[in-house]
Structure formats: C-alpha cells, structure tokens
C-alpha positions in Angstrom: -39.4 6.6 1.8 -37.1 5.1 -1.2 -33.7 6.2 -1.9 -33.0 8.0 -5.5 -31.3 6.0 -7.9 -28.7 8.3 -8.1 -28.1 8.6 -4.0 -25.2 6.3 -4.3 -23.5 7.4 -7.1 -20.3 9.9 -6.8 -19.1 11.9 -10.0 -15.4 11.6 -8.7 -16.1 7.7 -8.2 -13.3 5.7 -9.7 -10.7 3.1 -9.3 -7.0 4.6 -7.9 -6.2 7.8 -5.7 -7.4 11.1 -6.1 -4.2 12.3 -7.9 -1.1 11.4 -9.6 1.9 11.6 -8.3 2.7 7.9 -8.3 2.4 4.7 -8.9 0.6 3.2 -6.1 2.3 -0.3 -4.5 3.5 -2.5 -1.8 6.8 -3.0 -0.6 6.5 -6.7 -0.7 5.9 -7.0 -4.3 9.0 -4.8 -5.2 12.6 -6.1 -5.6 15.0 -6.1 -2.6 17.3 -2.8 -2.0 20.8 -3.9 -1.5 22.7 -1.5 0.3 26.3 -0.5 0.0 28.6 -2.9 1.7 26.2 -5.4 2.3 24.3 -3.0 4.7 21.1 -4.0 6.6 19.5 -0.8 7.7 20.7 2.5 6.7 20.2 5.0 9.3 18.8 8.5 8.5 19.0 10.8 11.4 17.8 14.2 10.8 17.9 17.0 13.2 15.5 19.6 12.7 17.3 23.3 13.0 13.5 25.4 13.4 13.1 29.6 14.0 9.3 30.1 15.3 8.8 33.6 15.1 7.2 35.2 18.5 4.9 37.2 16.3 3.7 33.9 14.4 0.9 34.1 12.1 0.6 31.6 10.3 -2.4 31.0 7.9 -2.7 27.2 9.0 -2.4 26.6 12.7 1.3 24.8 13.3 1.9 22.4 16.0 4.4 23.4 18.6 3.7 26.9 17.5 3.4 29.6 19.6 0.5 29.3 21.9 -0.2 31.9 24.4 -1.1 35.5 24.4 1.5 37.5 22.5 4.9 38.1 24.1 4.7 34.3 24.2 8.0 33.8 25.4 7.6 30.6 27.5 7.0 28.7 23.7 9.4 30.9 21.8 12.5 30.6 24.6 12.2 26.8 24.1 12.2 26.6 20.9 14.8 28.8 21.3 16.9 26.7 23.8 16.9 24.2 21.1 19.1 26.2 19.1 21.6 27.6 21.3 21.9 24.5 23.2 20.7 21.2 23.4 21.8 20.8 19.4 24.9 20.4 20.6 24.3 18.0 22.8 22.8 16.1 20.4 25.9 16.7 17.9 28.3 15.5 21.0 26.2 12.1 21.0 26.5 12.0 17.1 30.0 12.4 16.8 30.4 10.4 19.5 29.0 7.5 17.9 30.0 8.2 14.3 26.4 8.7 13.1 26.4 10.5 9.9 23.5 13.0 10.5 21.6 15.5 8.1 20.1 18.9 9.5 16.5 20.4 8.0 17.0 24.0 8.6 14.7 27.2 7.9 16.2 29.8 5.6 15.7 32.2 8.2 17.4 30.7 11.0 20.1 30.3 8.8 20.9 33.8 8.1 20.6 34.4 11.7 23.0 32.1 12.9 25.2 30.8 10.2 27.4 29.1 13.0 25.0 26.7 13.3 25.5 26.0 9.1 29.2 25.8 9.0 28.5 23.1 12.0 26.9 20.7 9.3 29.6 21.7 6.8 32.5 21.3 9.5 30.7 17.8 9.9 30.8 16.8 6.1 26.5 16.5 7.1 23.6 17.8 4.3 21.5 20.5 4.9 18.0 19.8 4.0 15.9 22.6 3.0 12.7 23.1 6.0 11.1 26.5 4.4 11.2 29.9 5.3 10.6 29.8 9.7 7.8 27.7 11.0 5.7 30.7 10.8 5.2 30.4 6.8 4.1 26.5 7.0 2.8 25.7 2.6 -1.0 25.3 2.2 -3.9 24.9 -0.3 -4.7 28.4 -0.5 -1.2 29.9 -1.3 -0.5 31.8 -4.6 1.1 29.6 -7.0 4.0 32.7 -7.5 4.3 34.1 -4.3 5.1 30.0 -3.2 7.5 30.1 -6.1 9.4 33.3 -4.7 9.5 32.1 -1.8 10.9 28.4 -2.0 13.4 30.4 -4.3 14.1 32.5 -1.9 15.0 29.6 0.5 16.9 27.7 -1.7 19.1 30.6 -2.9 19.8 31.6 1.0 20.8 28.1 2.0 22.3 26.8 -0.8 24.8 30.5 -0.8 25.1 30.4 2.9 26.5 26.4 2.8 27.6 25.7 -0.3 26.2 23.0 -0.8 23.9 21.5 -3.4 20.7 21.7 -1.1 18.7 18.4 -2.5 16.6 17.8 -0.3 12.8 19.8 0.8 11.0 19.4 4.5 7.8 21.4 4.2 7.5 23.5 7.6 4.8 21.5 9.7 5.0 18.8 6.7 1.8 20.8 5.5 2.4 21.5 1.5 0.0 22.9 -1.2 -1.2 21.5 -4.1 1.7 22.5 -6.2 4.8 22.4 -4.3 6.5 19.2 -4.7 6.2 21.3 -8.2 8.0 24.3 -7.0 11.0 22.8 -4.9 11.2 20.1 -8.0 11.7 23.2 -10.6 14.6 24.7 -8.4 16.3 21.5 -8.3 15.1 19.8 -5.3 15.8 15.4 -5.7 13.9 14.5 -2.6 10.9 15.3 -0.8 10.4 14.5 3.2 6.7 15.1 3.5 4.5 11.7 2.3 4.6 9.6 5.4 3.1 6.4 3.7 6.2 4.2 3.1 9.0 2.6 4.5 11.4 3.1 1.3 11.7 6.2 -1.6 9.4 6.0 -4.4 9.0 8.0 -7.2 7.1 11.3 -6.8 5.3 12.6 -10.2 6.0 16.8 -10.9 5.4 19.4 -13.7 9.4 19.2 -13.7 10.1 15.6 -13.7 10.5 12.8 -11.5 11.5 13.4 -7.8 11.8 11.1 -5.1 9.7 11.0 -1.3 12.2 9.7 1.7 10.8 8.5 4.4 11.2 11.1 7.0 10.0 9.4 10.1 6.7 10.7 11.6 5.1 8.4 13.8 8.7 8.6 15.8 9.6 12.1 15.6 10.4 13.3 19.2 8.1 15.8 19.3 4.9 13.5 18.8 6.7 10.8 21.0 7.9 13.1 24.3 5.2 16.1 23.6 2.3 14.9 21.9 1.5 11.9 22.9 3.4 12.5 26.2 4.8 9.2 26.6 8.1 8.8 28.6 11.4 8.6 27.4 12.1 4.9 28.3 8.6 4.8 26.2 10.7 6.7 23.5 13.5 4.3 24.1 11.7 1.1 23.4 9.7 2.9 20.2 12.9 3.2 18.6 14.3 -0.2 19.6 11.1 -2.0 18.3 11.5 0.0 14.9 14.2 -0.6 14.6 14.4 -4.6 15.4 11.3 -4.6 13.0 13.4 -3.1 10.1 16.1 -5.1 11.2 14.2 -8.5 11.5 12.7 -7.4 7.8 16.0 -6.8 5.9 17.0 -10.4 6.9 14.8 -11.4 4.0 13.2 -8.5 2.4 16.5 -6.6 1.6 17.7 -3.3 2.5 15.4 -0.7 4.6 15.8 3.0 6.3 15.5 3.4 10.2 14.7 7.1 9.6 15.0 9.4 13.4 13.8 12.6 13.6 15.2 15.1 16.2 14.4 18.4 17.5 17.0 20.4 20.0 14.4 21.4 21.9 12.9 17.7 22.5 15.4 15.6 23.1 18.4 18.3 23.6 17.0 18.6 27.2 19.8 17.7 29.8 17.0 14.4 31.5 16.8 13.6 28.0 20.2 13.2 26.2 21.0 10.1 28.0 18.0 8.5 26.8 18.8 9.4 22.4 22.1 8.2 23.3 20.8 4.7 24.6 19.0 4.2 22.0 21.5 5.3 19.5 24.2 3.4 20.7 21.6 -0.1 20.9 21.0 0.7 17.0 25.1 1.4 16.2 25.9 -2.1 18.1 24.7 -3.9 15.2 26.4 -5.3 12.2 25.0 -4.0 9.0 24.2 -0.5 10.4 25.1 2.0 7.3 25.1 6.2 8.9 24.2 8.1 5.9 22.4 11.3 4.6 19.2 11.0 2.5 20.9 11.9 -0.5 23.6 9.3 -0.5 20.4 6.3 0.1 18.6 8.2 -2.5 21.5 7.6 -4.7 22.2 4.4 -3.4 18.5 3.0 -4.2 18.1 5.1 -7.6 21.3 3.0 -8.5 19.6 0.1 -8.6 16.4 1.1 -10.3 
C-alpha cells in the first residue's frame, strides 16, 4: 500500500521555533560579557521562600505539592519547616560567606510572615516575585484577565510589603501560560526566571516590550538534585563543583558567565544538610573573580554592554 503524497507534509512546517519571543542563537557566536571588576563568574543564589497550601488544588499537578489524602500534613509541615527554620540556616551560611543572595517569594507567604521580607530588606537582598502560593501554578488554560488580576495582585502585595522595586518574575512550578511573560512585563517586570535553555540573559519578546530571561538554574535546584533524582549530598556537592569549574574553565576565554544556585529551606535547610551548601559555597567563594550579586544588578551589568 503507497503512502499519499500529502502524508509527509505538515501545515505548521517551517524553518525556526514555534513562536517568537526571540532571536534564536549560540553563546559561542555572541560577544564576551565582561563583568564588573574584571569578574569571572557572577554568582546568583536564589532562595526560594514557597507557602503550599494544605488544601491545594491546583489545575496542573505541581511537584513537591501536596501528595497524600487531605490533612496532608507530613508534605505541608515540611514545606513548612522550610520557612520557620532551615531558611535561617541557610541565611547564617550566606552572611557568613558574604554571598549576596536574592529570595523568590509567594505573595501569600509574604503577608503571612512579613518577618521573613524585612529579612531580605535587613540584608540589602531582592525579592523576586514567585506567584501567588504554589497552589495557583500559571497554565495554558488560564483567563487572560483573571491572570492579569492576579500577577497584579502579587506584585502590588510584594512590592508594598518591601518596598522595593520587585523586577524580577519566578512562575510557581516554572509552569507559565501563553501570555504571561505578557502580563508580569505590563506591570513592570525586567526579568523572567522560567526558560531554562541558556547559560546567559537574552532578550525575551512581549506585547509590552522587551524583557529579559535569567538563567535560574534548573538542572541544579536542590529539590531535583536531593529529592527527585535522590542523589546524595556529596552527589550535590560535586554537581555544584563541576558547574561551577565548567563556567569557571569557560570564562577563561569565553568571557563572563552566571553560576546560578537555587535553594529551598526545606531541601537543603535540613540540619545533615547545611554542612554540605556550605562546602560547596565556600569551594566556589575561594576563587578569585567570584562576583555575589542579585539578578538585577547582572541584568544591568550585561544590558550595559549591549
């Protein structure tokens, strides 16, 4: 039996991605990023400040979510633990190594405990906008203005409670719809965390303008490393060594690049676990060329030499 001409052919066929939000390229062809101070690597660590509501229910199923019948109190208590404790043990090893650190927080978790905000303030740290609570993750199927309302609503919230500028946007779960790089980019959002396909910022396409994607680790994050995957921390330890020798090794000829760490309290906040963030942390610090920073201050370091 033949094959219909047609069989192979696709109607959405076609040289390039399936949208537009940038400029597709590789970061060898581009010109080197010099950082300030003749940095090598800036460092981007990011603690992740996360409510998960007990009574989650979430259109879109989100990892570390709550998982057993409802009272689900083993899941929620650790998330929980996160906040009331081990973030402070991860601040302790932050201050104690002078890393510069920015905090994605939800809205809600904010107005629940704004001692946690003036922490970051008291710090001189950003705040990085991370939705609503992990129980309202963005997804293809949201209405365009009840989205609106409700990035507005998180922006207003964290932006009154801190007083800061709030530039940067982490989509709960990383999971966005098809129009809200739109949304946070029309209430004054300069950076996006979510695209996890480059080493370096690019420019992000919106209704509103241009924007900019950071590379907010993923393949790193805590979570996958220690709970996903299940490796073990030395396993973590040597992840984040290698990565960062790599970048290292890279910037020797390639110019500047970003070791971006992603944290969560209730990861690597454990007591058996601190020791092993600070190894690593201190490994990365004991090298010349190390610049601590928040994502805004690289974002404005690379868009000052675009």
């Amino acid at each position: 039996m033949s094959l219909p001409d047609d069989y192979l052919k696709y109607p959405k066929r076609g040289h390039g991605m399936d949208h537009d939000r940038y400029t597709w390229s590789q970061l060898h062809e581009r010109p080197n990023v010099a950082w300030p101070n003749g940095a090598r690597v800036a460092l981007w660590v990011v603690t992740q400040l996360q409510w998960f509501p007990m009574d989650m229910k979430p259109a879109v199923p989100v990892p570390g979510g709550m998982a057993r019948p409802y009272p689900d109190s083993w899941n929620y208590t650790l998330r929980d633990y996160g906040n009331r404790i081990g973030v402070f043990r991860l601040f302790k090893v932050l201050d104690k190594l002078g890393i510069k650190g920015s905090v994605a927080m939800n809205s809600a978790l904010a107005e629940m405990v704004p001692y946690l905000v003036e922490q970051v303030n008291r710090r001189g740290w950003e705040l990085i906008a991370n939705g609503l609570d992990m129980g309202h993750p963005h997804h293809g199927d949201m209405d365009r203005d009840e989205e609106a309302a409700l990035i507005r609503g998180v922006l207003e919230t964290l932006r009154g409670l801190s007083g800061q500028p709030v530039r940067g946007w982490l989509s709960p779960i990383r999971s966005e719809s098809m129009n809200t790089p739109d949304r946070v980019a029309a209430e004054g959002i300069d950076y996006i965390c979510d695209w996890a396909n480059d080493d370096m910022p690019y420019e992000f396409r919106t209704a509103s303008g241009a924007i900019h994607n950071m590379p907010h680790a993923m393949e790193i994050d805590d979570q996958q490393v220690l709970i996903t995957l299940r490796h073990t921390e030395q396993e973590y330890v040597d992840q984040l060594k290698d990565q960062f020798d790599c970048l290292y090794r890279e910037s020797e000829s390639k110019g500047g690049r970003i070791m971006a760490i992603s944290l969560n309290p209730w990861v690597t906040g454990q007591a058996y676990r601190i020791k092993a963030l600070e190894g690593a942390l201190s490994y990365i610090m004991g090298h010349d060329g190390v610049w601590s920073a928040t994502g805004s201050e690289i974002l404005d370091a690379f868009k000052g030499q675009a």
